[in-house]
Biopython code that builds the backbone (N, CA, C, O; Angstrom):
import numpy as np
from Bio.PDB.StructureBuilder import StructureBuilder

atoms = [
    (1, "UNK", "N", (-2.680, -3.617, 7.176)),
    (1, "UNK", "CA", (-3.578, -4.277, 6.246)),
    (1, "UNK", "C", (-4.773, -4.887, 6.977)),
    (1, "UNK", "O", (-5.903, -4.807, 6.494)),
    (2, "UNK", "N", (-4.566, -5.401, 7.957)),
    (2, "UNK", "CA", (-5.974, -5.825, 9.103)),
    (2, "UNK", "C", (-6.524, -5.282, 9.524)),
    (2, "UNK", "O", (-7.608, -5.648, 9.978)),
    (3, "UNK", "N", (-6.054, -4.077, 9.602)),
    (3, "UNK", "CA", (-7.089, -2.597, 10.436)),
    (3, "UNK", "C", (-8.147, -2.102, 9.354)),
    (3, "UNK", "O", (-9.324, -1.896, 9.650)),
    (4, "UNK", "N", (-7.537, -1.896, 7.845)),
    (4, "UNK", "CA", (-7.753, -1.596, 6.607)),
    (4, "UNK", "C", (-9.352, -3.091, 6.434)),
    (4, "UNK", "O", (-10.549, -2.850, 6.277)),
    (5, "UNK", "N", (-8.882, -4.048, 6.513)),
    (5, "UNK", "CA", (-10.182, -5.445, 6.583)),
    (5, "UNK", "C", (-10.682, -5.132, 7.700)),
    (5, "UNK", "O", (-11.833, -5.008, 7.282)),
    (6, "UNK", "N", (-10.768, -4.893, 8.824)),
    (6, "UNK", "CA", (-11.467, -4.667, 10.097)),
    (6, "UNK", "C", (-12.304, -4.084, 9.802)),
    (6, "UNK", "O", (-13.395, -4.618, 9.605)),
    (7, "UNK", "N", (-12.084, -2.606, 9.644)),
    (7, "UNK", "CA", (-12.592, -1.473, 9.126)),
    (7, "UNK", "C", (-13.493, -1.491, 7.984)),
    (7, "UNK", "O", (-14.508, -0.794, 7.986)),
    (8, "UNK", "N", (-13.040, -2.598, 6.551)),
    (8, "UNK", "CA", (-14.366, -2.674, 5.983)),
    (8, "UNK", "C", (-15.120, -3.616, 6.248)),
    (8, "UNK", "O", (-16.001, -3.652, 5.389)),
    (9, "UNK", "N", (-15.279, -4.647, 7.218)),
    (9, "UNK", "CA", (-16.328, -5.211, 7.435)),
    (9, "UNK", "C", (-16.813, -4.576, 9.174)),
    (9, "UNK", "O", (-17.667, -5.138, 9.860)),
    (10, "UNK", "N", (-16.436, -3.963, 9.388)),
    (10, "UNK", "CA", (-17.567, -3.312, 10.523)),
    (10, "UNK", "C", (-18.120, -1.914, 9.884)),
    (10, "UNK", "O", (-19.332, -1.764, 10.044)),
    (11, "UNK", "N", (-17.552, -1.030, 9.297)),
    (11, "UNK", "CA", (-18.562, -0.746, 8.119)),
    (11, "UNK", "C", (-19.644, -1.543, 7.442)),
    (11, "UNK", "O", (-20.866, -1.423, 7.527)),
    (12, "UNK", "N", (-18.776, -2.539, 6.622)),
    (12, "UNK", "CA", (-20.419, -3.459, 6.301)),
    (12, "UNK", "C", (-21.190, -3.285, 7.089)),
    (12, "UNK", "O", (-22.116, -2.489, 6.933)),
    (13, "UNK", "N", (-21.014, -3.973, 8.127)),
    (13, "UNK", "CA", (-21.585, -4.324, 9.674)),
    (13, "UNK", "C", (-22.920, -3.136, 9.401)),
    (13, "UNK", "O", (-24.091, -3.467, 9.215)),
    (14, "UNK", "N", (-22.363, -1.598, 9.436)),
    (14, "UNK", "CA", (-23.051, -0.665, 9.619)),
    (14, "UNK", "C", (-23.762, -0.286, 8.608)),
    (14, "UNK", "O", (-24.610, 0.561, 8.891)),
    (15, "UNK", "N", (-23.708, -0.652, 7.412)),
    (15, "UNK", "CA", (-24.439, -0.307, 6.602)),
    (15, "UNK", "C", (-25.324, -1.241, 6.369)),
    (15, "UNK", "O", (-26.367, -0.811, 5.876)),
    (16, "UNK", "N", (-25.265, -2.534, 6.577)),
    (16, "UNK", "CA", (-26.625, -4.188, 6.897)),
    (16, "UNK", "C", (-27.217, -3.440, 8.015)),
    (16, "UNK", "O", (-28.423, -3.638, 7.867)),
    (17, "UNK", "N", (-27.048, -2.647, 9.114)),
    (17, "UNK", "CA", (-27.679, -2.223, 10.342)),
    (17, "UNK", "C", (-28.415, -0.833, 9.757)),
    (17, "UNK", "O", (-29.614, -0.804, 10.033)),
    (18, "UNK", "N", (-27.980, 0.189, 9.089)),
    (18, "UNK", "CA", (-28.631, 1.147, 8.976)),
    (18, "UNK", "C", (-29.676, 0.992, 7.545)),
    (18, "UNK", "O", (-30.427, 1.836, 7.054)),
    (19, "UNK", "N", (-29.439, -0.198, 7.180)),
    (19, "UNK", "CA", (-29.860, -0.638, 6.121)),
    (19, "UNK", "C", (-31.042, -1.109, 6.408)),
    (19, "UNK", "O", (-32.007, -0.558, 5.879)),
    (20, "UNK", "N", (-31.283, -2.372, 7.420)),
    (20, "UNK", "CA", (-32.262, -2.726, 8.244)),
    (20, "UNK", "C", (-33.301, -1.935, 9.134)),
    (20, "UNK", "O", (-34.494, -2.163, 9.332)),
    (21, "UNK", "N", (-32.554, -1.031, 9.563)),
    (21, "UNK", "CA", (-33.712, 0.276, 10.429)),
    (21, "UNK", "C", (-34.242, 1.195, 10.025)),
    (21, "UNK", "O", (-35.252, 1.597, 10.604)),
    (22, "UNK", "N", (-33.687, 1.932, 8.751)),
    (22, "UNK", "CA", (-34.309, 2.927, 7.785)),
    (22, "UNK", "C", (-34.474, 2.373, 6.935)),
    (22, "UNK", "O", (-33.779, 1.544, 6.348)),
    (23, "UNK", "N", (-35.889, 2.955, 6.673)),
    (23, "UNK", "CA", (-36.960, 2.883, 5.476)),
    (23, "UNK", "C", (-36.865, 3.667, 4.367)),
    (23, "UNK", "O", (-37.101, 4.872, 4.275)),
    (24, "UNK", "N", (-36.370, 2.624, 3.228)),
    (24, "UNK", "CA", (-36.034, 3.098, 1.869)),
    (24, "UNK", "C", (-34.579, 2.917, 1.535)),
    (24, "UNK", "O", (-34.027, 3.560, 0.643)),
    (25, "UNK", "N", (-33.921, 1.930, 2.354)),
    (25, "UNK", "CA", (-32.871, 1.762, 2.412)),
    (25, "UNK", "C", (-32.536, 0.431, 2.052)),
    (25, "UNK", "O", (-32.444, -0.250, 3.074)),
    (26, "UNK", "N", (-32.298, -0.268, 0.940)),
    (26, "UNK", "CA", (-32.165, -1.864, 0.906)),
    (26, "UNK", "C", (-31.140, -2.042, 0.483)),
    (26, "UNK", "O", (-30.496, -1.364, -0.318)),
    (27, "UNK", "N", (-30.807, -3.340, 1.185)),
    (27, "UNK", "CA", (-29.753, -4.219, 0.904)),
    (27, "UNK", "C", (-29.656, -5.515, 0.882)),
    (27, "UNK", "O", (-29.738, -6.087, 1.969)),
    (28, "UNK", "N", (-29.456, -6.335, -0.360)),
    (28, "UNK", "CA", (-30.222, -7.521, -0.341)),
    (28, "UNK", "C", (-29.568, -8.842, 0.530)),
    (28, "UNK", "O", (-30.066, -9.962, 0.639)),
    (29, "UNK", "N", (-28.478, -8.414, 1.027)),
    (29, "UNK", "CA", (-27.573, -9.661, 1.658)),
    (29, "UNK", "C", (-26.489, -8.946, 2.522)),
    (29, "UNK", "O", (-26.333, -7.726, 2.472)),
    (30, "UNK", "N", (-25.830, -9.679, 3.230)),
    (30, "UNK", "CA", (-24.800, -8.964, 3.711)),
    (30, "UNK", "C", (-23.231, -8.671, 3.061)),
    (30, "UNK", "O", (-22.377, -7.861, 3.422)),
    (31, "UNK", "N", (-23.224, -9.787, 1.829)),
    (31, "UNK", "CA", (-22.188, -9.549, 0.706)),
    (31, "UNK", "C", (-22.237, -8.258, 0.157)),
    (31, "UNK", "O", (-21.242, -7.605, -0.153)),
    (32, "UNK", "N", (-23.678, -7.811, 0.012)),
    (32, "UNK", "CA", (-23.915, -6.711, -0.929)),
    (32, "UNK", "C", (-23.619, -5.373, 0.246)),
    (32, "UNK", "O", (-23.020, -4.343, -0.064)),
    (33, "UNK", "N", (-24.226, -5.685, 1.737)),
    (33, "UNK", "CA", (-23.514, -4.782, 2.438)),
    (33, "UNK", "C", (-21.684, -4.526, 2.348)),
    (33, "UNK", "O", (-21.164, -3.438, 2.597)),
    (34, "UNK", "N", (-21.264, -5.202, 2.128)),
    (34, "UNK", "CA", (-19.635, -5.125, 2.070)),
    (34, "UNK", "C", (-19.036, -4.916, 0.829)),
    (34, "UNK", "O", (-17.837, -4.654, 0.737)),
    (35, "UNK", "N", (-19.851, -5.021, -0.228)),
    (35, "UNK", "CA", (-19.793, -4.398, -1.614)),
    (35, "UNK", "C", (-19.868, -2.831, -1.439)),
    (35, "UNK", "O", (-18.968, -2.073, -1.802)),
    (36, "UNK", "N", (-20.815, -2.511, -0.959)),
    (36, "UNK", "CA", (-21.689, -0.979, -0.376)),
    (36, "UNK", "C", (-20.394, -0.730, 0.415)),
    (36, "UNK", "O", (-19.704, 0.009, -0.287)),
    (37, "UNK", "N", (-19.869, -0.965, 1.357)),
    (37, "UNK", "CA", (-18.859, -0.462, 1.883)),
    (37, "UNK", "C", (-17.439, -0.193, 1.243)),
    (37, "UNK", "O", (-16.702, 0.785, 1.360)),
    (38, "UNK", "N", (-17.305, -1.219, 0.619)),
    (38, "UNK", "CA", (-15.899, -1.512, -0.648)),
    (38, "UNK", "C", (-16.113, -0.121, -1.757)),
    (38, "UNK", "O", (-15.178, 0.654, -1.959)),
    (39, "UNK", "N", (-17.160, 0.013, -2.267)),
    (39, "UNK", "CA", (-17.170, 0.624, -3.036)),
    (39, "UNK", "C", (-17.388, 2.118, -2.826)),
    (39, "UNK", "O", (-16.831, 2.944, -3.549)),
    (40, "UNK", "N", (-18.368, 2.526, -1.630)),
    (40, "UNK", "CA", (-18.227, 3.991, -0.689)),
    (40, "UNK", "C", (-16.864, 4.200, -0.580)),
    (40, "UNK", "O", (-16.436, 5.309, -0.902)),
    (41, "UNK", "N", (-15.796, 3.009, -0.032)),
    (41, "UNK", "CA", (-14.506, 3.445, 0.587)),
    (41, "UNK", "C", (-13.567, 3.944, -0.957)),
    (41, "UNK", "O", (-12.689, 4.792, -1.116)),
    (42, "UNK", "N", (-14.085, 3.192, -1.708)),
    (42, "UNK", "CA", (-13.377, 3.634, -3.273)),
    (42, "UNK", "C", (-13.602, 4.600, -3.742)),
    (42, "UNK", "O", (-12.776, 5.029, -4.548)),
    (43, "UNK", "N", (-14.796, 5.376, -3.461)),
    (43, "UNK", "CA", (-15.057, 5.971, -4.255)),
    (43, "UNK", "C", (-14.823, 7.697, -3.229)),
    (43, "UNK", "O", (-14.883, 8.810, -3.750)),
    (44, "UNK", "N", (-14.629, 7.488, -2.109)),
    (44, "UNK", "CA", (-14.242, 8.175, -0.856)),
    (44, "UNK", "C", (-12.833, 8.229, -1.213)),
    (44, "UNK", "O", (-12.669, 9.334, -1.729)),
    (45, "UNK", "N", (-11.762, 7.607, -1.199)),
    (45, "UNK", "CA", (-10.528, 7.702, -1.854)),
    (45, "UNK", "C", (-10.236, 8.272, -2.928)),
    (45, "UNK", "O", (-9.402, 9.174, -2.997)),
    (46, "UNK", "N", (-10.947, 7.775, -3.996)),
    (46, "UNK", "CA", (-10.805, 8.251, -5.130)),
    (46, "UNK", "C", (-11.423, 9.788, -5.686)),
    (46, "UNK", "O", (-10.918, 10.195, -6.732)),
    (47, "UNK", "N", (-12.372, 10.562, -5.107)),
    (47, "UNK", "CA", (-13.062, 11.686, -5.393)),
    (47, "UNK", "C", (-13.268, 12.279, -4.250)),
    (47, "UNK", "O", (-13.474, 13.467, -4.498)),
    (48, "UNK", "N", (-13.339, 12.010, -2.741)),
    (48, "UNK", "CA", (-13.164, 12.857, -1.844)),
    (48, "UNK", "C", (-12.769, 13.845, -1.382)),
    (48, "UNK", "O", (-13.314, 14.546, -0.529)),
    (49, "UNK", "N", (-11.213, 14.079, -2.204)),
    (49, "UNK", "CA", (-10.120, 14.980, -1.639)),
    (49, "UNK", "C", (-10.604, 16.277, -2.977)),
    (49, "UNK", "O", (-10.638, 17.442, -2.582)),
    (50, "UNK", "N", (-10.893, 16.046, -4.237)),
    (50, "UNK", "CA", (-10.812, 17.109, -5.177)),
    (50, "UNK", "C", (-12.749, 17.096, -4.902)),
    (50, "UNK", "O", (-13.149, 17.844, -5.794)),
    (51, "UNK", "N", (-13.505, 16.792, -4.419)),
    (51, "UNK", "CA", (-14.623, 17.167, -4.181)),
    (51, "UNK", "C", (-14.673, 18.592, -2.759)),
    (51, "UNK", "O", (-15.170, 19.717, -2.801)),
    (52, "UNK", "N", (-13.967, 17.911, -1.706)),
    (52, "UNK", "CA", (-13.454, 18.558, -0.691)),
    (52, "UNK", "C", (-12.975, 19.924, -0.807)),
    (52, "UNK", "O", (-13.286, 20.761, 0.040)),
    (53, "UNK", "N", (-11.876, 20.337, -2.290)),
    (53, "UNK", "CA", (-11.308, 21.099, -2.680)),
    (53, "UNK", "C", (-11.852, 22.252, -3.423)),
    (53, "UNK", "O", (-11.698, 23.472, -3.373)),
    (54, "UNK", "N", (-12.630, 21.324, -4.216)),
    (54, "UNK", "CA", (-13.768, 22.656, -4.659)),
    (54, "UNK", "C", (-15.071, 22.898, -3.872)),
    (54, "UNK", "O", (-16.056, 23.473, -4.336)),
    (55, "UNK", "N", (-14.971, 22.419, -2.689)),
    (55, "UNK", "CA", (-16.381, 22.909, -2.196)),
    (55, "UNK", "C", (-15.354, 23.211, -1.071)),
    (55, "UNK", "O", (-15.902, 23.011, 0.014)),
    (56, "UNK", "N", (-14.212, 23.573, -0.943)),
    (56, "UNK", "CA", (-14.057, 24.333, 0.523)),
    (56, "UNK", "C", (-14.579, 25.225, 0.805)),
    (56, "UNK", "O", (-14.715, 25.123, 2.024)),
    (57, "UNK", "N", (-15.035, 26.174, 0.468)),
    (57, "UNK", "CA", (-15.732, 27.650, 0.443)),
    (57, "UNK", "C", (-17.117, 27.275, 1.545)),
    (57, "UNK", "O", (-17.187, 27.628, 2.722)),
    (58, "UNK", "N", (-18.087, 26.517, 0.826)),
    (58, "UNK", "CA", (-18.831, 26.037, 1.717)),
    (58, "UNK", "C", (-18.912, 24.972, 2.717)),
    (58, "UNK", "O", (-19.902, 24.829, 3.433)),
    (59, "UNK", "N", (-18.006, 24.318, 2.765)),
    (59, "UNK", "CA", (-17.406, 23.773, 3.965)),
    (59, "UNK", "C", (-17.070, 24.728, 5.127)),
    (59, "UNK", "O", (-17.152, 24.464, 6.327)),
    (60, "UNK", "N", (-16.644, 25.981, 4.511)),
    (60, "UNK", "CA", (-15.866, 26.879, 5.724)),
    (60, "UNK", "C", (-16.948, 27.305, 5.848)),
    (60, "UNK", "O", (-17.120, 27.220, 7.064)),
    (61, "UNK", "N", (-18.014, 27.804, 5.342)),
    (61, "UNK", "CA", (-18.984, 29.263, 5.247)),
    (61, "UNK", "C", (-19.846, 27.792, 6.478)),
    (61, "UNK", "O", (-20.006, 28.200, 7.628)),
    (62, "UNK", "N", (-20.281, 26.415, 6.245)),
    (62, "UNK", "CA", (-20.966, 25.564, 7.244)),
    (62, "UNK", "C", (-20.395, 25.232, 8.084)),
    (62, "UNK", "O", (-21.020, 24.363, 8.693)),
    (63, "UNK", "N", (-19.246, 25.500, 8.610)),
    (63, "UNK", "CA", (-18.961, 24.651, 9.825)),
    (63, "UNK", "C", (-18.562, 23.030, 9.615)),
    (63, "UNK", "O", (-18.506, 22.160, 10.484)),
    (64, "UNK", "N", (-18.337, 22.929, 8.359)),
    (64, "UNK", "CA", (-17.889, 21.494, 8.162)),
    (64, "UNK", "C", (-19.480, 21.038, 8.242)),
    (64, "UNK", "O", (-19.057, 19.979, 8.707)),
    (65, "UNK", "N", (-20.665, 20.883, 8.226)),
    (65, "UNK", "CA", (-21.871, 20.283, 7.643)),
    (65, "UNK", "C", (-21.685, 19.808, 6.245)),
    (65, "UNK", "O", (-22.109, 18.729, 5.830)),
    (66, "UNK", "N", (-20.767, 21.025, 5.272)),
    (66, "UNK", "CA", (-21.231, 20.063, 3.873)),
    (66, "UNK", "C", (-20.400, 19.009, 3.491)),
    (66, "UNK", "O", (-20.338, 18.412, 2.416)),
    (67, "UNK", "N", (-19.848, 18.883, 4.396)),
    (67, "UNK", "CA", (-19.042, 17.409, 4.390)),
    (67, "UNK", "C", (-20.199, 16.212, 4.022)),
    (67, "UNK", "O", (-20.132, 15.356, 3.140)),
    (68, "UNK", "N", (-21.548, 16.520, 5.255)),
    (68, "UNK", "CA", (-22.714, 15.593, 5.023)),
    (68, "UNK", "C", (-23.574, 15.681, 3.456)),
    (68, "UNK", "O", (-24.447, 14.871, 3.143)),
    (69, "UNK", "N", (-23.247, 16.517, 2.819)),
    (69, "UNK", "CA", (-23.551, 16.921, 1.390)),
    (69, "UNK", "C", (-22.734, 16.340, 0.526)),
    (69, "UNK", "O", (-23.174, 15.914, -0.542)),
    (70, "UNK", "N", (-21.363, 16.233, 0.878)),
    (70, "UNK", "CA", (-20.421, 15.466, -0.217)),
    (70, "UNK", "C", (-20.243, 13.890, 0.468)),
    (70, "UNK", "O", (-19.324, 13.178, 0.062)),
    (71, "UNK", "N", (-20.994, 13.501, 1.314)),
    (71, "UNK", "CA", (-21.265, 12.123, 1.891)),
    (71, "UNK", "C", (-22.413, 11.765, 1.471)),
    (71, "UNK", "O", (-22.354, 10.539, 1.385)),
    (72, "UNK", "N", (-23.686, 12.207, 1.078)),
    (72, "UNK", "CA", (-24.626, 11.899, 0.316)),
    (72, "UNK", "C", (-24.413, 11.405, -1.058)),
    (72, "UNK", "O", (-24.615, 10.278, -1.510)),
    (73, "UNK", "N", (-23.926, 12.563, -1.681)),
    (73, "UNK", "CA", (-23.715, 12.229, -2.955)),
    (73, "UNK", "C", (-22.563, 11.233, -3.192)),
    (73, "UNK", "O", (-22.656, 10.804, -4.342)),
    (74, "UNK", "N", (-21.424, 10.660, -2.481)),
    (74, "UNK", "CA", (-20.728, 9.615, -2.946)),
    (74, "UNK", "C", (-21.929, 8.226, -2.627)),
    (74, "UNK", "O", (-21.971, 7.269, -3.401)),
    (75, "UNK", "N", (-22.974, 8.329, -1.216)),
    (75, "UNK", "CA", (-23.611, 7.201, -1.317)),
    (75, "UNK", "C", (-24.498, 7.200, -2.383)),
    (75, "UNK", "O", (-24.771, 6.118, -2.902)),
    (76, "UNK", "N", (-25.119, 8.480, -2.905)),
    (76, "UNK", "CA", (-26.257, 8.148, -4.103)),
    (76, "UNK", "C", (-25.270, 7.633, -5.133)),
    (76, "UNK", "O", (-25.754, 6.889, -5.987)),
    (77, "UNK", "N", (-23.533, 7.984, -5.231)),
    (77, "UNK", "CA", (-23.181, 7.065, -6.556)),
    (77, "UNK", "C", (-23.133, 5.709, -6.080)),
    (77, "UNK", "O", (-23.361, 4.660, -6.684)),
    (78, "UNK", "N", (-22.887, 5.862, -5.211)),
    (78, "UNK", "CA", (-22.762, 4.026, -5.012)),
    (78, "UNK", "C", (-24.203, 3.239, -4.974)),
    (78, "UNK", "O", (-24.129, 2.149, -5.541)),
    (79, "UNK", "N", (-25.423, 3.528, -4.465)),
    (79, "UNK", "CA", (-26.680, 3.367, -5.057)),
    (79, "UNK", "C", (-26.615, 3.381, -6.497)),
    (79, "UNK", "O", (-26.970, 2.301, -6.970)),
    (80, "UNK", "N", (-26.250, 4.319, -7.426)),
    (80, "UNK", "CA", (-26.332, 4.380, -8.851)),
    (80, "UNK", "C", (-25.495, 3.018, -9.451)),
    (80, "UNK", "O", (-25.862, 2.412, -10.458)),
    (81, "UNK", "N", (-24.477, 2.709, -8.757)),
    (81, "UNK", "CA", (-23.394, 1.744, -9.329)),
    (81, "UNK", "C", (-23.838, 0.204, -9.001)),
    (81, "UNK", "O", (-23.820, -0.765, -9.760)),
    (82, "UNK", "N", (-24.243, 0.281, -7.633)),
    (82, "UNK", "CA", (-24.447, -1.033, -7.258)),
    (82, "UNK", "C", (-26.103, -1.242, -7.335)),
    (82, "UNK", "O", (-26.902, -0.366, -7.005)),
    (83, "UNK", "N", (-26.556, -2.872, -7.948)),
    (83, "UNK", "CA", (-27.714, -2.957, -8.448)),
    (83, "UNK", "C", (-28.240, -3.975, -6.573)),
    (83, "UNK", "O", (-29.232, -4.394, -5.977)),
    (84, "UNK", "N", (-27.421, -3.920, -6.494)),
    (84, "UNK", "CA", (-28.073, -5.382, -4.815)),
    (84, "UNK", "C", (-28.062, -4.006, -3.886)),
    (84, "UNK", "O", (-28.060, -4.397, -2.718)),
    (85, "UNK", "N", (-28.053, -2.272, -3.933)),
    (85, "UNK", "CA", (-27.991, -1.053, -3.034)),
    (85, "UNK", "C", (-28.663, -0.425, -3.502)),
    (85, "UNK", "O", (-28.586, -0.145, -4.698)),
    (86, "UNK", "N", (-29.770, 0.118, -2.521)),
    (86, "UNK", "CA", (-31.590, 0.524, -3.096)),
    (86, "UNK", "C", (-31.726, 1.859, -2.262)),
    (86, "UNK", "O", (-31.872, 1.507, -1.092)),
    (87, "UNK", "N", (-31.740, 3.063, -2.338)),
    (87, "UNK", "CA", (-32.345, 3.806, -1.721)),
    (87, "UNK", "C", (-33.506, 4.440, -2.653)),
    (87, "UNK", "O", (-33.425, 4.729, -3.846)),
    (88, "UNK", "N", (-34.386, 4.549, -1.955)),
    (88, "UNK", "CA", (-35.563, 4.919, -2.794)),
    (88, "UNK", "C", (-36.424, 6.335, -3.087)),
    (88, "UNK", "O", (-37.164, 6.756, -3.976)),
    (89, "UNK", "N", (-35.599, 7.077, -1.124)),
    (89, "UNK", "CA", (-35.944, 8.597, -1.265)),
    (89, "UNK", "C", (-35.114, 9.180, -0.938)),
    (89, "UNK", "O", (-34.392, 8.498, -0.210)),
    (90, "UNK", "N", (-34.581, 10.660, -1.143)),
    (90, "UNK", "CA", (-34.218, 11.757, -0.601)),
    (90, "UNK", "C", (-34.240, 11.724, 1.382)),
    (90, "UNK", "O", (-33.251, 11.643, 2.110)),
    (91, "UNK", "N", (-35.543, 11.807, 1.760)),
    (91, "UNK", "CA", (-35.223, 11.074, 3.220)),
    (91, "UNK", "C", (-34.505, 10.183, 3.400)),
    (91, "UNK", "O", (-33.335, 10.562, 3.461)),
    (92, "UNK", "N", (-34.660, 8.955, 3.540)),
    (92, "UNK", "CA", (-33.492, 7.965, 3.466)),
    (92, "UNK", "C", (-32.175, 8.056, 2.766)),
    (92, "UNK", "O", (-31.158, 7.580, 3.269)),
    (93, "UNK", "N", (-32.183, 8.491, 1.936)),
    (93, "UNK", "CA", (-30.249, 9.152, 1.989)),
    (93, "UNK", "C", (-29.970, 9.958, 2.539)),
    (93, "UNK", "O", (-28.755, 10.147, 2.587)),
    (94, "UNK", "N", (-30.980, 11.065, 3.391)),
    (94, "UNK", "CA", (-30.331, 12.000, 4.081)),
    (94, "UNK", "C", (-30.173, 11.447, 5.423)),
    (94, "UNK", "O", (-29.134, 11.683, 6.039)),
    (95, "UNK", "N", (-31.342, 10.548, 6.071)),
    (95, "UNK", "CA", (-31.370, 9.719, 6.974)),
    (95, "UNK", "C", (-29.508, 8.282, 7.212)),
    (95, "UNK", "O", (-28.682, 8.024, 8.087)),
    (96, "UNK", "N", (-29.782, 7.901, 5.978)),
    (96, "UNK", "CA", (-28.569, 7.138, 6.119)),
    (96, "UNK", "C", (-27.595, 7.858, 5.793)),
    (96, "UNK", "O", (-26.579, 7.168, 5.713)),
    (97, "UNK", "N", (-27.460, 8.666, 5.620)),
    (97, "UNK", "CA", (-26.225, 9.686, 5.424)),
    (97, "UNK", "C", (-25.569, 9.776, 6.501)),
    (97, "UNK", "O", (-24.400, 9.413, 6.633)),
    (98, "UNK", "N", (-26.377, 10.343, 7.494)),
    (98, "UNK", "CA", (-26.014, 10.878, 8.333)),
    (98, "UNK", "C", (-25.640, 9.704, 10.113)),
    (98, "UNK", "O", (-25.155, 9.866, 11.233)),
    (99, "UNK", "N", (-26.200, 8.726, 9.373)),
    (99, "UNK", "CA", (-26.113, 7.393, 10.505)),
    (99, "UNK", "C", (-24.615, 7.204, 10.077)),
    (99, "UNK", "O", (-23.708, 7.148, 10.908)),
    (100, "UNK", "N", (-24.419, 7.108, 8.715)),
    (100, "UNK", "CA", (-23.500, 6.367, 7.840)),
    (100, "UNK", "C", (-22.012, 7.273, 8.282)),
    (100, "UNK", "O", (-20.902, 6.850, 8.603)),
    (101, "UNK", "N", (-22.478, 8.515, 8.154)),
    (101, "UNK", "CA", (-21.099, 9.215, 8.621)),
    (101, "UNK", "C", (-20.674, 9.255, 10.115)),
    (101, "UNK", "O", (-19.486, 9.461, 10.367)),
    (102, "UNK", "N", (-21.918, 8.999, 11.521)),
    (102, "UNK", "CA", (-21.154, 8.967, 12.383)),
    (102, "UNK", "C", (-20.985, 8.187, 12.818)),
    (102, "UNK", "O", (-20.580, 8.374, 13.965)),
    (103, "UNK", "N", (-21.080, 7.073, 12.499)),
    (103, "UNK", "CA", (-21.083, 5.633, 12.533)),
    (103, "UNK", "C", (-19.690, 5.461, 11.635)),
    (103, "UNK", "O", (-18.781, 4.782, 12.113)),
    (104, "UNK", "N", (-19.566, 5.951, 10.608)),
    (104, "UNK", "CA", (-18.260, 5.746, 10.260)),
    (104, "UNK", "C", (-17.304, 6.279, 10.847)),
    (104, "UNK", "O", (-16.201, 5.733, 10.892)),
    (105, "UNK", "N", (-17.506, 7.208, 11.291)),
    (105, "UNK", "CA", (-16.460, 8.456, 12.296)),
    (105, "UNK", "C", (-16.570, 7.069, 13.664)),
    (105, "UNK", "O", (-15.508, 6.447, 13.654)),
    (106, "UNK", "N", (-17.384, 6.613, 14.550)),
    (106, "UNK", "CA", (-17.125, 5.806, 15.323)),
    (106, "UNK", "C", (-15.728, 4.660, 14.913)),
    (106, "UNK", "O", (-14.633, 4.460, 15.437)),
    (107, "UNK", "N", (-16.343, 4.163, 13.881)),
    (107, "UNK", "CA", (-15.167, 2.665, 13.179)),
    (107, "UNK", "C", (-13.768, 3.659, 12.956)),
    (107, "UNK", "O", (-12.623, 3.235, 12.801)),
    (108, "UNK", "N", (-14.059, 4.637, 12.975)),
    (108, "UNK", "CA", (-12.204, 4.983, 12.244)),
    (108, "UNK", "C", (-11.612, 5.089, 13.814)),
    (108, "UNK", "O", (-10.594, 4.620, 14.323)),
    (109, "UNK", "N", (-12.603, 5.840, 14.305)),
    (109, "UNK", "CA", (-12.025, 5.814, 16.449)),
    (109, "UNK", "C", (-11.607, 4.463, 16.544)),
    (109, "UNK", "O", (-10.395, 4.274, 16.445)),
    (110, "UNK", "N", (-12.316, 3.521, 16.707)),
    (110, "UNK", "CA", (-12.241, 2.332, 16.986)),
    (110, "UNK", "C", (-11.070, 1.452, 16.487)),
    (110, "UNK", "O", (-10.319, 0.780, 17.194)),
    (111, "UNK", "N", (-11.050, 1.583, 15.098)),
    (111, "UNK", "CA", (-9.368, 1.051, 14.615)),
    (111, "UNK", "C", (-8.633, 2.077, 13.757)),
    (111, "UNK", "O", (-8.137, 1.451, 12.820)),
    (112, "UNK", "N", (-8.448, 2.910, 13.694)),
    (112, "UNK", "CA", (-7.989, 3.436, 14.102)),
    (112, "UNK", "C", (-6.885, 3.538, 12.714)),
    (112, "UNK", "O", (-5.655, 3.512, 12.677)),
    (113, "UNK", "N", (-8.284, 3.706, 11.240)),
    (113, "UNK", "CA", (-7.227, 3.992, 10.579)),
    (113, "UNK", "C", (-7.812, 5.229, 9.578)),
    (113, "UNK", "O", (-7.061, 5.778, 8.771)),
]
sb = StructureBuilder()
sb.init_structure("model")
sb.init_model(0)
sb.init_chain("A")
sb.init_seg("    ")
for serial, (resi, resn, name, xyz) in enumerate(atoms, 1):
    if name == "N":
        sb.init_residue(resn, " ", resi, " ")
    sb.init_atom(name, np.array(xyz, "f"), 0.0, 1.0, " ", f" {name:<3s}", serial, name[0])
structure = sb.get_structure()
């Protein structure tokens, strides 16, 4: 259960940081960063695995890239859901997309869940 809290606030962590350096990317507080993380991780749980399932085809045909395609679109829902989480272009979600996933791939190394 502490690895599980670790894990979403150094996420936060990373999304107040990639939030701060890319342009078109807002976040109005760091609560709302850990909202942004709470709710990516929910919504990553909850639709990940049958998103995964019907896009295996192109998962296999990319090399695992459209993983970064079905990581976009759970952050544009969580932009859509949360009103304090602002992206404003297509660059910047592809930009934080891609911070967001190996930066998240770092935190799961790190503790390791």
């Amino acid at each position: 259960m502490i690895t599980i809290l670790i894990g979403l606030l150094l996420n936060a962590l990373l999304v107040f940081i990639v939030a701060k350096l890319t342009p078109g990317i807002n976040v109005k507080h760091y609560g709302a960063a850990i909202a942004v993380a709470f709710t990516y991780a929910a919504l990553s749980w909850l639709f990940k695995g049958i998103l995964v399932f019907l896009a295996f085809p192109l998962i296999l045909v990319t090399f695992g890239l459209f993983h970064l395609v079905l990581n976009a679109f759970l952050l544009w829902v969580t932009d859509k859901i949360l009103d304090s989480f602002e992206i404003t272009s297509m660059k910047a979600l592809a930009i934080g997309t891609v911070a967001l996933t190996i930066g998240g791939a770092g935190v799961t190394l790190l503790v390791g869940h």
